[in-house]
C-alpha positions in Angstrom: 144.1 22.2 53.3 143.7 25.2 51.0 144.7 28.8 52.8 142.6 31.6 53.1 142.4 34.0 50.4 142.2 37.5 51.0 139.2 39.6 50.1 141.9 41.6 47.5 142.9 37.8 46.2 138.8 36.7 45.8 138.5 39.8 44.2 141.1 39.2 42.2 140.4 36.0 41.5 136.2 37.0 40.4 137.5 39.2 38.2 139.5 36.6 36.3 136.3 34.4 36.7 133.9 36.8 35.2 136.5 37.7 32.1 137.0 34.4 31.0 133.1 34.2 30.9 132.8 37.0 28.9 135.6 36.7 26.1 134.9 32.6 25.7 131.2 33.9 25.3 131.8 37.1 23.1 135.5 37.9 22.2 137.8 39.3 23.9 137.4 42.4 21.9 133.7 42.7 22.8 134.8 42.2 26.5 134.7 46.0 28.7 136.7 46.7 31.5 133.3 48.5 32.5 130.9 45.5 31.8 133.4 43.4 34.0 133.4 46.2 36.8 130.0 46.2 36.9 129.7 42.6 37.2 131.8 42.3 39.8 130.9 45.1 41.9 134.1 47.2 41.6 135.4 50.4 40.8 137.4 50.8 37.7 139.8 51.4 40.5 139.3 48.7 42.1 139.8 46.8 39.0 143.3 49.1 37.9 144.3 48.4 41.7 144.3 44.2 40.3 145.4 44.6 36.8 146.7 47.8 35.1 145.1 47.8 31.9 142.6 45.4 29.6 145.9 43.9 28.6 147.8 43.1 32.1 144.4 41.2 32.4 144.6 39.3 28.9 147.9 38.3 30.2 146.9 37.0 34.1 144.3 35.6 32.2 146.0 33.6 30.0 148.4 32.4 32.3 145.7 31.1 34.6 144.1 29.5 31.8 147.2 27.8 31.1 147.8 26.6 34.6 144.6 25.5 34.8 144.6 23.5 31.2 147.8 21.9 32.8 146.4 20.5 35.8 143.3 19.3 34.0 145.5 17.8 31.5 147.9 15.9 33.7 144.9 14.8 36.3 143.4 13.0 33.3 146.9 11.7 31.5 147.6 10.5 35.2 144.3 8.2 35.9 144.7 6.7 32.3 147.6 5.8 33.3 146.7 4.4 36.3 144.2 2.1 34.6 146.4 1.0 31.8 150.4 0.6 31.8 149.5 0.0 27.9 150.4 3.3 26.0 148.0 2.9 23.4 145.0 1.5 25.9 146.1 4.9 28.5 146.1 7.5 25.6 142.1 5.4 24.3 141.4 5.8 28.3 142.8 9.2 28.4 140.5 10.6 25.5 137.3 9.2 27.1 138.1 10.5 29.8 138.5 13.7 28.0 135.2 13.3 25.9 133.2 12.7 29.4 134.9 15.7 31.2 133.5 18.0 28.2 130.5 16.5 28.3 130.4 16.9 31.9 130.8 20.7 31.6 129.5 22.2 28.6 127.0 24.0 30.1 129.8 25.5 32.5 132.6 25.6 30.2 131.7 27.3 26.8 135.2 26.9 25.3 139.0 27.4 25.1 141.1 30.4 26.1 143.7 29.5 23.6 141.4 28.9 21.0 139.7 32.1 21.7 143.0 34.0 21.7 144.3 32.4 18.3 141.1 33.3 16.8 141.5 37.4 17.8 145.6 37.1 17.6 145.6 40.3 16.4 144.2 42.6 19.3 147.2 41.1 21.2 150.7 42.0 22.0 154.1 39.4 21.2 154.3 38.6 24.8 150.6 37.0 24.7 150.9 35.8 21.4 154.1 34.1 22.4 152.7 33.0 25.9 149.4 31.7 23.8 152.1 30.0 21.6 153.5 28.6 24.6 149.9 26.9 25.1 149.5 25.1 21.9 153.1 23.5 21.8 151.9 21.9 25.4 149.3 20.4 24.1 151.7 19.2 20.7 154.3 18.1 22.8 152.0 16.3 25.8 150.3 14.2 22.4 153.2 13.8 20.4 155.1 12.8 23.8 152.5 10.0 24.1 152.3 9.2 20.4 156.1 8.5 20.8 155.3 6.3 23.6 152.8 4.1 21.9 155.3 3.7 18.6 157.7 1.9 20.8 155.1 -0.3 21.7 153.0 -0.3 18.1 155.8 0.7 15.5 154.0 2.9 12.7 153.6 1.5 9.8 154.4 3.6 6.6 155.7 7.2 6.7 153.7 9.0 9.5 154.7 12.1 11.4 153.8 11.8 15.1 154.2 16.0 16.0 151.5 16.2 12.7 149.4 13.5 14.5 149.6 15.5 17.5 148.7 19.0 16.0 145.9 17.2 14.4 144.5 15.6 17.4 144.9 19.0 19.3 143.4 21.4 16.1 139.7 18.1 16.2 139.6 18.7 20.1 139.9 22.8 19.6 137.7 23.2 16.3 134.8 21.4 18.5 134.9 24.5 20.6 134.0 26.8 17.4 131.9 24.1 15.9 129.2 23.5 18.7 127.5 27.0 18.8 127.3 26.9 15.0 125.8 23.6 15.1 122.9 25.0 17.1 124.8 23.9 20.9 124.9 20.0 20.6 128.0 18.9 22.6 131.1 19.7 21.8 132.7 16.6 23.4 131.8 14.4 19.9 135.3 16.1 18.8 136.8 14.5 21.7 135.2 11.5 21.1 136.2 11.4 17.4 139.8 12.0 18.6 139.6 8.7 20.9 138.4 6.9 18.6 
């Protein structure tokens, strides 16, 4: 059973919610302490008491994003693989899996924190850029882990490098975040699909 949160921690925890909201829709540039104070019914006090500046909450952001991506990641990796002890057949059920859970929550889950920091890298400090960093290689090194996995099993043929593979699966899934509003909102997921297929 879950504990209680505190009212500080579901502040907390809003403000987070209601950041996250605004940079994946706008930028995180675009994104005001004061529009997410107002949102969530705080003080900017009440706000600085939480983080101590727009980029101590980049940073907390971030890092629950990350967290977050992980658990996602590994809940979906784990019932492909409870389906299929077949490497190649768990990483086929794995991306439908994936393709269905983005289909599942467009509406709810307009894009990728990573994605939207790489895309504003600038307006960021080395630790966030490095922690951001830190984001992308999980996703290389969870795909190139599994593409690694399926070569024992299926040995390539010809000269193909598997952490390439990887960054390219991981650059199809992220470029249908950016893709889908410019395409006038038709799902996203058909770069997930396209990455199962």
């Amino acid at each position: 059973m879950a504990e209680a949160r505190t009212k500080g921690e579901q502040t907390r925890e809003r403000i987070l919610e209601l950041a996250q909201e605004a940079v994946l829709q706008k930028g995180f540039d675009a994104t005001s302490i004061d529009e997410i104070t107002a949102a969530a019914n705080i003080t900017k006090s009440g706000f600085l008491y939480h983080f101590k500046d727009k980029t101590d909450l980049a940073r907390q952001l971030l890092v629950r994003y990350l967290e977050m991506d992980d658990a996602f990641m590994d809940r979906l990796f784990a019932r492909a693989d409870e389906l299929s002890d077949d490497p190649l057949h768990s990483f086929l059920i794995f991306a439908k899996l994936f393709a269905e859970a983005m289909n599942e929550s467009a509406e709810m889950h307009p894009g990728c924190m990573v994605a939207a920091y790489t895309y504003q890298d600038r307006l960021f400090s080395d630790d966030i850029r490095a922690l951001n960093k830190v984001g992308i290689l999980r996703w290389r090194n969870r795909f190139h882990a599994r593409f690694e996995d399926i070569a024992k099993v299926y040995p390539v043929k010809g000269d193909i490098d598997l952490v390439a593979l990887a960054d390219c699966v991981s650059t199809l899934i992220e470029g249908g975040h950016y893709h889908e509003p410019g395409l006038g909102g038709q799902k996203r997921a058909r770069a997930a699909n396209y990455a199962g297929a």
